[in-house]
C-alpha positions as CSV (number, residue, x, y, z in Angstrom):
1,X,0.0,0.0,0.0
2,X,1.0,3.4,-0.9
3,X,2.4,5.6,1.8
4,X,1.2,8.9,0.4
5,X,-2.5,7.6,-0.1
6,X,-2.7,5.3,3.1
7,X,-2.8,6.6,6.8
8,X,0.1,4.9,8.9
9,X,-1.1,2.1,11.0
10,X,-1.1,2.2,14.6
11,X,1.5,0.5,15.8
12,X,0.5,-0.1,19.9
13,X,-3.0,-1.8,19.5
14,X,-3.5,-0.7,23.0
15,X,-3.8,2.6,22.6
16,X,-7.1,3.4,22.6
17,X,-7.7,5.1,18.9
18,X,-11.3,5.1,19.0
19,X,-11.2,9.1,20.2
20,X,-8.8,9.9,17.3
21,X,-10.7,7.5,14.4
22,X,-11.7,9.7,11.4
23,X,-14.9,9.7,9.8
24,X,-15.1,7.6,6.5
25,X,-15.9,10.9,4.9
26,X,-11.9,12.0,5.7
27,X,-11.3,9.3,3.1
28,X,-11.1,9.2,-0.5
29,X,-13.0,6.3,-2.7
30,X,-9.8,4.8,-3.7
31,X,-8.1,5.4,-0.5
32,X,-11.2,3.2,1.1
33,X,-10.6,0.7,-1.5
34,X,-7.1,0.2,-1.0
35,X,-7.6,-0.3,2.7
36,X,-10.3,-2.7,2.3
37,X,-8.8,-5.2,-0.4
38,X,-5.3,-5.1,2.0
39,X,-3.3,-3.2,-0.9
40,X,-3.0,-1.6,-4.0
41,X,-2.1,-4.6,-5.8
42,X,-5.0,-7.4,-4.9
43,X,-3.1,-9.0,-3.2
44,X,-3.8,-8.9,1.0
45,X,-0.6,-11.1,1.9
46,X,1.8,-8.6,3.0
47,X,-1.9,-7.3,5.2
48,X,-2.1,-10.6,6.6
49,X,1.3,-11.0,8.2
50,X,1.7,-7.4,9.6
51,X,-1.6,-8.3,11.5
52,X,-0.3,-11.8,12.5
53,X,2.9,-10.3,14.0
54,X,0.7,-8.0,15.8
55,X,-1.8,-10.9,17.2
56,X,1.3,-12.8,18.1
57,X,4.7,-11.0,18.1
58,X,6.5,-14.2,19.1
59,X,5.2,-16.6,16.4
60,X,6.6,-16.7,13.0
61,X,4.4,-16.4,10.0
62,X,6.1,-17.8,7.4
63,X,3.5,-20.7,7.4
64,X,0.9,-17.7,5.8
65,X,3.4,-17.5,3.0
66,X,3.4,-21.1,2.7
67,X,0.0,-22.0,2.2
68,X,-1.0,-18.7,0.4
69,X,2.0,-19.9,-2.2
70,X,0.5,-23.9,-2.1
71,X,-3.0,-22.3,-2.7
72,X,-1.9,-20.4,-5.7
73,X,-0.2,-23.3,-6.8
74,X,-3.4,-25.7,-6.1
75,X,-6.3,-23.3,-8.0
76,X,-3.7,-23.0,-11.2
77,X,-3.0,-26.7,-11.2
78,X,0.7,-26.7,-10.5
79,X,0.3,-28.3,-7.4
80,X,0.7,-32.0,-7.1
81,X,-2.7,-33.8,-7.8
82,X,-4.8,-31.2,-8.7
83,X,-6.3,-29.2,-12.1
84,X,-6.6,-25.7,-13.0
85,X,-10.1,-24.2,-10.5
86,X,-12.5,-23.9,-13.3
87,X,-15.1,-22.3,-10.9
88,X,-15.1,-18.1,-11.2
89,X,-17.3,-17.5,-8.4
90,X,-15.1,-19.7,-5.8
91,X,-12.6,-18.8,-7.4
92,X,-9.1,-17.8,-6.3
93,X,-9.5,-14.2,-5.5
94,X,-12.7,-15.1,-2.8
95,X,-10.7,-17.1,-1.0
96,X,-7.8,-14.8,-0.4
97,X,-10.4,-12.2,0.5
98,X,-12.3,-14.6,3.2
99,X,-8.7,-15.1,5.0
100,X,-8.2,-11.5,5.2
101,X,-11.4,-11.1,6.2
102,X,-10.9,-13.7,8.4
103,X,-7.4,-12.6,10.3
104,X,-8.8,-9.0,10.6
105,X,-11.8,-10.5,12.8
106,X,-9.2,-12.3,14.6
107,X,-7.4,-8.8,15.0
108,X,-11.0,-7.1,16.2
109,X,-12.0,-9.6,18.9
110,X,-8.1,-9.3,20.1
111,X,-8.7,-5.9,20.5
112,X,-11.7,-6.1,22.1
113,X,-9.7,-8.5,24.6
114,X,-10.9,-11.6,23.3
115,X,-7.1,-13.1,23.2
116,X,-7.0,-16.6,21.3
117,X,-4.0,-18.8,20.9
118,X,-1.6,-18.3,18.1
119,X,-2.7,-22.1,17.4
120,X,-6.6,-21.3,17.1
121,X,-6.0,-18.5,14.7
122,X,-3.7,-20.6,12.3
123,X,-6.5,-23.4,12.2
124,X,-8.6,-20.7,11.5
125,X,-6.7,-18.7,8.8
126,X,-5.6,-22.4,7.1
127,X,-9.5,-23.5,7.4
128,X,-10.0,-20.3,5.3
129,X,-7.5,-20.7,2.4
130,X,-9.4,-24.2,1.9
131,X,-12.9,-24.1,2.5
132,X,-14.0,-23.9,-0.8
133,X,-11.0,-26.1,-2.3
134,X,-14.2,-28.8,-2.4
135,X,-14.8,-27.0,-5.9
136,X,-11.3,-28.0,-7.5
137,X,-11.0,-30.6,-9.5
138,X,-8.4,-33.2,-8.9
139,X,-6.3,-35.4,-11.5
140,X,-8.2,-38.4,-11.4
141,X,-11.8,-36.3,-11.9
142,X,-14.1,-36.8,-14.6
143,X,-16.3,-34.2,-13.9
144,X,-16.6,-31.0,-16.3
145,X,-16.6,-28.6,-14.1
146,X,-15.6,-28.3,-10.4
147,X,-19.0,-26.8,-9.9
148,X,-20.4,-30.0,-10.0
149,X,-19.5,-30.5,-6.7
150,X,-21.1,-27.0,-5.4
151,X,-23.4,-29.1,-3.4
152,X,-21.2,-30.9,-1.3
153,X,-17.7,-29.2,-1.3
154,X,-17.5,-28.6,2.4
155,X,-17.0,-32.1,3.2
156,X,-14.4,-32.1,0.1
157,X,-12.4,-29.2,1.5
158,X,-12.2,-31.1,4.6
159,X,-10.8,-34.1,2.9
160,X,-8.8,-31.7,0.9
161,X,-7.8,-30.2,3.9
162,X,-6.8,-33.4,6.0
163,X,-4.6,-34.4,3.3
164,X,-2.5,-31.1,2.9
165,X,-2.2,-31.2,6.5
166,X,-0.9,-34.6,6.8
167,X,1.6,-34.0,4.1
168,X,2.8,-31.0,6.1
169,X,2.8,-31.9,9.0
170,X,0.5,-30.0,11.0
171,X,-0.4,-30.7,14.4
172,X,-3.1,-33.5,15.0
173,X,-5.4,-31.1,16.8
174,X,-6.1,-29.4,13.6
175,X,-7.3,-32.8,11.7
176,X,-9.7,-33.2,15.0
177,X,-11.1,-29.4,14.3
178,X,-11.1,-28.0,10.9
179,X,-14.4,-29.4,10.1
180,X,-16.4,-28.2,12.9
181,X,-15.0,-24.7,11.6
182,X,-15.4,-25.0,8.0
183,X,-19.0,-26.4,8.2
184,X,-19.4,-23.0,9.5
185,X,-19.4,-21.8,6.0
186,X,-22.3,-24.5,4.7
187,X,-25.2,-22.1,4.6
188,X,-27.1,-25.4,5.0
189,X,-26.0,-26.0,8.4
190,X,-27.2,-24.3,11.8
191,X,-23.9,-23.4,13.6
192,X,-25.6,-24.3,17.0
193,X,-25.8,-27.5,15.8
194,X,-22.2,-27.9,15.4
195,X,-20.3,-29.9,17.6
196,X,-17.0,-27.7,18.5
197,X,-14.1,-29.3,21.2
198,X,-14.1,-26.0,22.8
199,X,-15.0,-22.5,22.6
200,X,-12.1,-21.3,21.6
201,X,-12.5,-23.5,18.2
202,X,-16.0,-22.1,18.3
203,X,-14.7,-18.4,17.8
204,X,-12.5,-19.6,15.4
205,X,-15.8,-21.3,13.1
206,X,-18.1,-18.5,13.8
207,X,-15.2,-16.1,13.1
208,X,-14.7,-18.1,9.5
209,X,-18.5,-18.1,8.7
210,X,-18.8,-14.3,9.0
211,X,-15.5,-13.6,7.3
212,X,-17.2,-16.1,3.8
213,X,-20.5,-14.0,4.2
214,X,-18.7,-10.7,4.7
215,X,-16.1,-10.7,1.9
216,X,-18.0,-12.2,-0.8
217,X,-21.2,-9.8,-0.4
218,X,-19.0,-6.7,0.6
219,X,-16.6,-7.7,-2.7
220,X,-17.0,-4.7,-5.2
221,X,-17.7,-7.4,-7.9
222,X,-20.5,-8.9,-5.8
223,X,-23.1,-8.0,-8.4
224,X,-21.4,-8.9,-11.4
225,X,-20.5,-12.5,-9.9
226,X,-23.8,-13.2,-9.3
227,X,-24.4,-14.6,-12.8
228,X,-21.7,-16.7,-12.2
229,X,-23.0,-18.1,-9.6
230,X,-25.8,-18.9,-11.3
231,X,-24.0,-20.6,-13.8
232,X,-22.2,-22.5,-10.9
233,X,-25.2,-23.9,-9.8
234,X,-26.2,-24.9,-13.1
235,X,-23.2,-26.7,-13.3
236,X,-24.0,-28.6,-10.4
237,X,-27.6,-29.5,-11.2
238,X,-29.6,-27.0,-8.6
239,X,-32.5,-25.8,-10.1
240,X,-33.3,-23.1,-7.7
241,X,-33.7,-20.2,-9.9
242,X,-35.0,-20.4,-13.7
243,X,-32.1,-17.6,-14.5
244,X,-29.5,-15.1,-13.3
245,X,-31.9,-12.2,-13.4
246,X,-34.5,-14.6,-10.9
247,X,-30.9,-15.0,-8.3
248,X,-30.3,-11.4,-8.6
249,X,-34.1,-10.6,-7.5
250,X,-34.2,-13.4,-4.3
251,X,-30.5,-12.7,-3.4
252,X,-31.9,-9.4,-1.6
253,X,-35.3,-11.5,0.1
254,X,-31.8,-14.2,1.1
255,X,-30.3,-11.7,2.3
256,X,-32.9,-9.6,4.9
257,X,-34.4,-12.7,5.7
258,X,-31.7,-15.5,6.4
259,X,-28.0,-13.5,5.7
260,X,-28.4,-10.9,8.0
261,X,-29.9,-13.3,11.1
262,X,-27.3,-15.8,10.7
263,X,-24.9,-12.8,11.2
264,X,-26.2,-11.4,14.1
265,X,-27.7,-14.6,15.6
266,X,-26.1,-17.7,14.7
267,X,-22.2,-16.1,14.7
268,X,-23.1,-13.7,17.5
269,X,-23.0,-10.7,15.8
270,X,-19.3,-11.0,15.3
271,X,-19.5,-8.7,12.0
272,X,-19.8,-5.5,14.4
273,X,-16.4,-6.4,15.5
274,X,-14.9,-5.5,12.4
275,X,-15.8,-1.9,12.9
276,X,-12.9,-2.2,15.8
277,X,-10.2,-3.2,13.5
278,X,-10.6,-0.9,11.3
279,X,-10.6,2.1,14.1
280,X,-7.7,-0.1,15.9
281,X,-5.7,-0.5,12.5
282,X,-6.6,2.1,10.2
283,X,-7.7,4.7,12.6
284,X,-11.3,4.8,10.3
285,X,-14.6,5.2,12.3
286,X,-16.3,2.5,10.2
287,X,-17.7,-1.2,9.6
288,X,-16.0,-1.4,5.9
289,X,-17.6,-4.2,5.4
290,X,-20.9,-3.8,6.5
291,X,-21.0,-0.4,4.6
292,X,-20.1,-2.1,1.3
293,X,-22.5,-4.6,1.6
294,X,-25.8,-2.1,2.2
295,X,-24.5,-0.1,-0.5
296,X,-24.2,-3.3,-3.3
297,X,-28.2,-4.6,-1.6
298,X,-29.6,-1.4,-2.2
299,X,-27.7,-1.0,-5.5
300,X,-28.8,-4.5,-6.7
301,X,-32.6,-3.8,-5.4
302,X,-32.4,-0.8,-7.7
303,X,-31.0,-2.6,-10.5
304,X,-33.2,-5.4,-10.5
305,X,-36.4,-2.5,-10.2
306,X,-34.8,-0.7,-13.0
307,X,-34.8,-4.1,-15.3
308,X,-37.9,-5.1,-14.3
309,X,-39.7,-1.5,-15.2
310,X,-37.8,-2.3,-19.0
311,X,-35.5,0.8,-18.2
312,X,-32.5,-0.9,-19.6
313,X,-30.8,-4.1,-19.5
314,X,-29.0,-5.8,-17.1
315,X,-25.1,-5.1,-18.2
316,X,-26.5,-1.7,-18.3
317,X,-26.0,-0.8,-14.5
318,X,-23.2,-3.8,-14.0
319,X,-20.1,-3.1,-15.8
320,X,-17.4,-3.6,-13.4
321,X,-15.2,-6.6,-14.8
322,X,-13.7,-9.2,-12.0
323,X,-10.0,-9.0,-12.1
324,X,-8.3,-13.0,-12.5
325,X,-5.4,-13.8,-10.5
């Protein structure tokens, strides 16, 4: 990130900032957007690891750089067993968003004095980069698409998961709780009926669960992946909507009516926290997240008004073009 557009970050998070936090109206538009995606280049690693050192100073972090590189390697198909992600939804680029998403709630709840082992946010942050590796393809697939497996990839990213782990040696602790944490992202399953070894790993799923709902519908390409997802789901033979247009209309009924409860109820509201980082770290008097996502549901509801009063169509209001990496 650019020192002469970004504020500095604070670099005692026990100083209380929340006094000196500007307005998000001291901010320019691409000044908000740099701080939200974690740089000016798409790429939130370098983000990441400042915030890890911060959570915990005496831990080293170059296992962040290792499974963000074994990631990359995995969705492009030049790691061992697996083929290029073919999915553009789940693609890549969400999943590096969801575990900066996810480290900065770690960060907030730190701050608020919620202080978790440095082991309990690496199983988070890992659980993160793979929740949605359920959508690759392996060698020995047959399948067109890795859509196909849209239905059931969360028990597939645990397999996934197990596997990496084992070949890296991880500790065995994090076999025993990475699915209780990534079946916090299956929007088919209530967390409170999860069974979680403690409530530290708890945190850790709930924590992971926001950070998927927050970064995908806070995303500035939210809207314009939306057809993709539709196509996703064709892929995998769920018949839900008769088009993209008929997603776009009940993704804002979803959202008011089962999104924002399972925020605020099932995960215990821990999408306010995020307001803390960003006052902590960025000294900004805002919920990025939470403001990005009202603005791209009442953007969408006009859109879909607009379309459906035959005022223009659809790639007449979303234009924006979601960047590969």
């Amino acid at each position: 990130m650019t020192n002469r557009q970004a504020p500095t970050h604070n670099k005692n998070p026990a100083t209380n900032l929340k006094e000196k936090a500007k307005p998000i109206s001291h901010f320019s538009h691409s000044q908000l957007r740099e701080i939200f995606e974690g740089g000016d280049m798409g790429d939130p690693l370098p983000e990441m690891i400042r915030i890890f050192r911060e959570l915990s100073p005496e831990s080293n972090p170059d296992y962040i750089t290792k499974i963000y590189e074994d990631l990359t390697g995995i969705f492009s198909g030049d790691f061992e067993g697996f083929r290029e992600s073919s999915t553009r939804y789940h693609d890549l680029r969400h999943t590096r968003n969801v575990a900066l998403a996810t480290i900065r709630l770690f960060h907030a709840l730190h701050c608020e004095s919620v202080h978790l082992p440095p082991d309990i946010i690496k199983l988070g942050l890992i659980c993160a980069y793979f929740h949605d590796t359920g959508m690759l393809l392996t060698v020995k697939d047959s399948k067109p698409s890795g859509a196909a497996y849209l239905k059931s990839h969360e028990e597939r990213s645990i397999s996934f998961l197990r596997d990496y782990m084992h070949k890296r040696g991880f500790p065995g602790a994090y076999f025993d709780n990475c699915e209780s944490i990534i079946n916090c992202t299956n929007l088919t399953v209530e967390p409170d009926t999860i069974n979680f070894e403690s409530e530290e790993i708890k945190i850790a799923g709930h924590i992971l669960g926001t950070a998927d709902i927050l970064a995908q519908m806070a995303d500035r390409y939210y809207l314009e992946s939306l057809p993709l997802l539709y196509m996703e789901q064709q892929d995998a033979g769920i018949q839900q909507h008769p088009s993209s247009l008929a997603l776009m209309r009940q993704t804002t009924t979803f959202y008011h009516e089962v999104i924002e409860n399972r925020l605020k109820k099932s995960f215990t509201n821990k999408c306010i926290s995020m307001r803390t980082h960003f006052q902590e770290w960025w000294q900004l008097d805002c919920n990025l997240y939470m403001e990005y996502i009202t603005k791209n549901i009442r953007y969408l509801e006009e859109v879909v008004r607009k379309h459906d009063s035959g005022e223009g169509e659809l790639g007449q209001y979303l234009r924006r073009r979601q960047p590969i990496v």
